[in-house]
C-alpha positions as CSV (number, residue, x, y, z in Angstrom):
1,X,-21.6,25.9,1.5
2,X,-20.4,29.2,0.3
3,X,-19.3,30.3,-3.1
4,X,-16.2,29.6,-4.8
5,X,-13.1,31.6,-3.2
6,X,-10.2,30.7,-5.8
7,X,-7.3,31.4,-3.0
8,X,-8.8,29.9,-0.3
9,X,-10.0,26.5,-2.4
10,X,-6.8,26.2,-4.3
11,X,-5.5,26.1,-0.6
12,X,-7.6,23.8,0.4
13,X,-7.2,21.5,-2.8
14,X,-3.5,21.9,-2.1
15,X,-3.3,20.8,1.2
16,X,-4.7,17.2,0.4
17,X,-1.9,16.7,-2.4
18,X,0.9,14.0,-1.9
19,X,-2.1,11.9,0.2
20,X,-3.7,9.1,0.1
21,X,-7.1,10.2,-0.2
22,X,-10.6,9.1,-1.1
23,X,-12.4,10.9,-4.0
24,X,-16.8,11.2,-4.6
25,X,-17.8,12.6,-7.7
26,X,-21.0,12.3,-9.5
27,X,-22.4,13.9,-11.8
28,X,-26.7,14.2,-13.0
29,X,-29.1,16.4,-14.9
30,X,-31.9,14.7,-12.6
31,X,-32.4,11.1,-12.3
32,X,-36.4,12.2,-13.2
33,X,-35.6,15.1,-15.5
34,X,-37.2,13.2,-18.4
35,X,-40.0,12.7,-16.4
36,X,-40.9,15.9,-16.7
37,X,-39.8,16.2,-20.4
38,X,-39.6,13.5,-22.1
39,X,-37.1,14.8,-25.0
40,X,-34.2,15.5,-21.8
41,X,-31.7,13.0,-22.1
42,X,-31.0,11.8,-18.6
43,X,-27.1,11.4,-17.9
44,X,-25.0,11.0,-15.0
45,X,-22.3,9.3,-13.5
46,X,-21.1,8.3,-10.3
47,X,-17.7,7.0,-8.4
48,X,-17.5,6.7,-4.3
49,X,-14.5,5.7,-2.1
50,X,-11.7,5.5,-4.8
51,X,-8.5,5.9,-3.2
52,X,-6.0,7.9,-5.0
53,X,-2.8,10.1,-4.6
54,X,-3.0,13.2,-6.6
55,X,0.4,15.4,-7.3
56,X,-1.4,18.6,-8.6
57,X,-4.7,20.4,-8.0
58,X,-5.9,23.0,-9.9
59,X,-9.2,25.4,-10.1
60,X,-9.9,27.5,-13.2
61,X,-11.0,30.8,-12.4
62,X,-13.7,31.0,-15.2
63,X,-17.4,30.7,-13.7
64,X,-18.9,28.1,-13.4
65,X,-15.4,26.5,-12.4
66,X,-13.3,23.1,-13.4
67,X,-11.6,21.1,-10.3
68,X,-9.0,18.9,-12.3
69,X,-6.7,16.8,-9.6
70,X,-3.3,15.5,-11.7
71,X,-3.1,11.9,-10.9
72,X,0.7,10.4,-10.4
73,X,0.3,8.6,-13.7
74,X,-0.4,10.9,-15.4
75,X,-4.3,10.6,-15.6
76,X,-6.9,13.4,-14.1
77,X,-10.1,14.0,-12.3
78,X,-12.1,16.9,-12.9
79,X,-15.3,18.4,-12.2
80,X,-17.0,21.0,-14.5
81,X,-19.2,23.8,-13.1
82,X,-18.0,23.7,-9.4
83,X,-20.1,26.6,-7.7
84,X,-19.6,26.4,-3.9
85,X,-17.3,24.6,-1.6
86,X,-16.6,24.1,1.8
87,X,-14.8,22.2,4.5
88,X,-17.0,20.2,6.8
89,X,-16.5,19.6,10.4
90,X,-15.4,15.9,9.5
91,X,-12.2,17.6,7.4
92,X,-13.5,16.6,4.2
93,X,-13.3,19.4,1.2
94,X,-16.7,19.2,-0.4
95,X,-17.4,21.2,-3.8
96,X,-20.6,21.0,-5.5
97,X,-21.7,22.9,-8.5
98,X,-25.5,24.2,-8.4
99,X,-27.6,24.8,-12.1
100,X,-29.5,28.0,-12.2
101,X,-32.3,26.7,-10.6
102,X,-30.1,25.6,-7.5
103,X,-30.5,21.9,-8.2
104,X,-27.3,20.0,-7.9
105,X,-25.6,19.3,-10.9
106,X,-22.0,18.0,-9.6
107,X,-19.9,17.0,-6.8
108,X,-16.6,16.1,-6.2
109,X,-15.8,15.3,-2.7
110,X,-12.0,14.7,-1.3
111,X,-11.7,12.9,2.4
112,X,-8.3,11.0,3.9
113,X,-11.4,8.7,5.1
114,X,-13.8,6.6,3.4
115,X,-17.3,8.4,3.2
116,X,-20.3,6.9,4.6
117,X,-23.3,8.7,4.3
């Protein structure tokens, strides 16, 4: 993966507009984080294979970054604290956002096919 480019994301965000397309986003401070401290709330949440159509994508060009995708009916997706992207030899646009410690702390995958790994 390589670090946020805004022009060559919102491009890529862009060109899976007007599709059908299937969305992965999840979100986690560490399924174990309270593990280690047992005052860390553990959070998260999680969504795979949901088929939607978005009319507008956007990327914010403050660091870390927010993905929103404008839904037809008015309702969005976003991800907060988008870090890195990239688009994998299967076509799918993959973003991720890593904490400072370079764990994962969000995803949000967009593929015109179902994901399966």
């Amino acid at each position: 993966m390589e670090t946020v480019n805004l022009e060559r994301l919102q491009q890529l965000i862009d060109s899976f507009a007007h599709k059908d397309v299937y969305i992965h986003l999840e979100t986690t401070n560490g399924a174990y984080a309270n593990h280690f401290d047992e005052k860390v709330f553990n959070a998260g949440a999680f969504i795979r294979n949901v088929l939607v159509q978005y009319e507008l994508g956007k990327i914010t060009p403050d660091v870390p970054h927010r993905v929103g995708l404008k839904l037809a009916n008015g309702g969005w997706i976003y991800a907060q604290g988008i870090t890195h992207f990239e688009l994998d030899d299967k076509g799918r646009l993959l973003m991720a956002g890593h904490d400072y410690d370079g764990k994962l702390a969000v995803a949000l995958e967009i593929s015109e096919t179902p994901f399966t790994y």
